[in-house]
N, C-alpha and C positions, 0 to 999 in steps of 0.2 A: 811449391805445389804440394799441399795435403794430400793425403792417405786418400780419401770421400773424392778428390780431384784427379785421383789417378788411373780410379775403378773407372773413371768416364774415357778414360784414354789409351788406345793400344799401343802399350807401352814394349807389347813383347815382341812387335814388330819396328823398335828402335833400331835404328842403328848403332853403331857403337861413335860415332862422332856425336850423335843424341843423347847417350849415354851419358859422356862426358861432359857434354853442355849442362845436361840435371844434375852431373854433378857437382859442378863448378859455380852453378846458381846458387849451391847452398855458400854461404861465406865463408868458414871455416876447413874447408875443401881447396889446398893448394891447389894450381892452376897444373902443374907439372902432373898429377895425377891421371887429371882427365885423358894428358896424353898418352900415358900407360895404357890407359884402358883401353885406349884406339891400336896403339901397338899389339895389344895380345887380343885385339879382337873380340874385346867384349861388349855384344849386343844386348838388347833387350831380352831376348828367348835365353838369357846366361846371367844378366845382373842378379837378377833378382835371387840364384841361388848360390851365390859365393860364399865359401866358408872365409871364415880367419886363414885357414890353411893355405886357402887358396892366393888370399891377396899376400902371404909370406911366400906363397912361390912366386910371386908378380914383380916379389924387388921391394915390397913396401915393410920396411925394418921396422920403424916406429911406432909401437904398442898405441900410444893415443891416438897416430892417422889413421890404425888399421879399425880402433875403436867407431872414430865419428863418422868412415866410411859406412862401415856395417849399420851402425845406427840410421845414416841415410837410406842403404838398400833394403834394410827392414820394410821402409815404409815402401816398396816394393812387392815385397815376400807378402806382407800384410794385404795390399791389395789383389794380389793374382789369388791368395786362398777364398777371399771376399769373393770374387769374381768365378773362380772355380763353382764355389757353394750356390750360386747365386745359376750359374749355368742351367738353361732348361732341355731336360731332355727328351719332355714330351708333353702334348696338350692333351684335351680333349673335352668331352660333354656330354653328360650323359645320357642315355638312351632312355625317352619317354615312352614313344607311341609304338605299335608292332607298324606299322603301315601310313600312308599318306591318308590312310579313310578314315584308320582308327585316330589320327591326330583333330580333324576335319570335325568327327565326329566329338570328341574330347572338347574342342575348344571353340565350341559353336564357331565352326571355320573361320577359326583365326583371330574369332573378336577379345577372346579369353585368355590369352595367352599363355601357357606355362612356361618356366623358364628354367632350363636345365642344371644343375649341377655342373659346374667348370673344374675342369680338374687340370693341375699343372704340378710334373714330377720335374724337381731338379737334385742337385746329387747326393742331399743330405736329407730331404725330407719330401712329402707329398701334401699340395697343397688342394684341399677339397675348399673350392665357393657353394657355398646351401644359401638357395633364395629359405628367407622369413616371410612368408604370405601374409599380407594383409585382412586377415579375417570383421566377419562382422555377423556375428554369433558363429552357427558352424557351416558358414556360406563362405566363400572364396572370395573377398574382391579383384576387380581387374585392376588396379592398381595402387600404389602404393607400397610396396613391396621394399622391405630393408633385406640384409643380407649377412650372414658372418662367414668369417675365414677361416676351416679348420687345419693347421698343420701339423701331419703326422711326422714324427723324430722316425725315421727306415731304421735307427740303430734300437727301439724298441721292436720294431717288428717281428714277431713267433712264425706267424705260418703267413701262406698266402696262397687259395686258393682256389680254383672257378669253376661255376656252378652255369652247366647249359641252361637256359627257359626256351625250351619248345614254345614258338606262338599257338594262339588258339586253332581249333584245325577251320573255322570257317578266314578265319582271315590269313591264316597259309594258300587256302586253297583258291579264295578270292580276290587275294588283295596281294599276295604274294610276300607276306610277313617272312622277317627273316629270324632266326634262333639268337637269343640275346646270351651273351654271357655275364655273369656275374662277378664279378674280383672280389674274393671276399676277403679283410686284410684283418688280422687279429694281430694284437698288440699285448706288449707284458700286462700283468697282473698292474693295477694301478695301489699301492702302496694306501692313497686313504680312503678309497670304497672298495678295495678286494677284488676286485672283478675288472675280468677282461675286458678292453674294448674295441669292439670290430666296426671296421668299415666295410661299406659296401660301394663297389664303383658299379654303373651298368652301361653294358656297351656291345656293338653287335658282335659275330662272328666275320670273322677271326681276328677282330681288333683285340679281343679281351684277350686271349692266348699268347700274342705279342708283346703288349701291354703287362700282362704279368710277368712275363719272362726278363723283361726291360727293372719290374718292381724287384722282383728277385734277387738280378745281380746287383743292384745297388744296395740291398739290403745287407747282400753277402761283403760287398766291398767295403759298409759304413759297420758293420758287424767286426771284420778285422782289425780296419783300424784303432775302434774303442778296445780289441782286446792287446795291440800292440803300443 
């Protein structure tokens, strides 16, 4: 079972008799091993982080078995960070219209569609989808529309922070517009045009406030790591 084959399997909820069995599939993995593993009870939620130290406390003398063991549960370790990184910890999409009128109104109700901004945070980076519109001179078509993927590295992130938009006051007052917040994410200095660059997410109250609190600490978390 490959690394790519493992991400697809919850492996941290093995058993430790599963354990054994992955490890006894690889050939070069004595059979008497597997039964170790089961003795001291090592599951899934524990393979994947054994040290050397550890399988020398297990009984396993043998510098070369303790080698091609660890070599095996690497391709473990490999997968849960893959899978870690990979973990989403928040959706979302961006805020167009203040109201159901003002959208109504925007998209000759409905035939026109605009299409939001997808945003999805996982634990290393922020991933903004931007529709590319279809143009045909400086008119909008209704379709057609390609798309690119931006994703933002949290361990460049400087600042991060959110800007209210009061709706207009006729569609507060009649349409019952709610106040949008702004997430505005500034990034280091870029190395070959000098200059910062900022994202903007938009989104209603009090999602944005949440929402940034969420961008914050993973920035802080993916901040430490790079400096440790």
């Amino acid at each position: 079972m490959t690394e790519s084959n493992l991400i697809d399997k919850q492996f941290e909820l093995w058993s430790s008799q599963e354990v054994a069995s992955y490890l006894q599939s690889k050939g070069d993995i004595p059979n008497n091993y597997g039964e170790l593993f089961q003795s001291h009870k090592i599951d899934g939620s524990i393979a994947y982080r054994l040290t050397d130290a550890d399988l020398k406390d297990m009984g396993i003398i043998t510098i070369g078995d303790r080698h091609r063991i660890l070599k095996v549960l690497e391709n473990l370790k490999k997968a849960k960070e893959q899978k870690d990184r990979e973990t989403i910890l928040w959706t979302g999409q961006e805020v167009l219209y203040w109201s159901c009128h003002d959208k109504c109104c925007t998209t000759c109700c409905g035939l026109c569609k605009d299409d939001p901004e997808l945003y999805t945070l996982r634990n290393n980076y922020l991933e903004i989808k931007r529709p590319d519109y279809n143009r045909c001179g400086s008119f909008k078509c209704c379709f057609g529309h390609s798309y690119e993927i931006d994703n933002i590295d949290l361990s460049n992130v400087e600042d991060v922070d959110i800007v209210g938009i009061a709706p207009p006051c006729i569609q507060q007052c009649c349409c019952n517009a709610k106040t949008q917040e702004h997430i505005r994410i500034k990034t280091r200095v870029d190395s070959r045009s000098g200059r910062n660059n900022s994202k903007i997410l938009k989104l209603n109250k009090p999602e944005g406030e949440n929402v940034s609190r969420k961008i914050k600490n993973q920035v802080e978390i993916m901040q430490m790591m790079e400096r440790n």
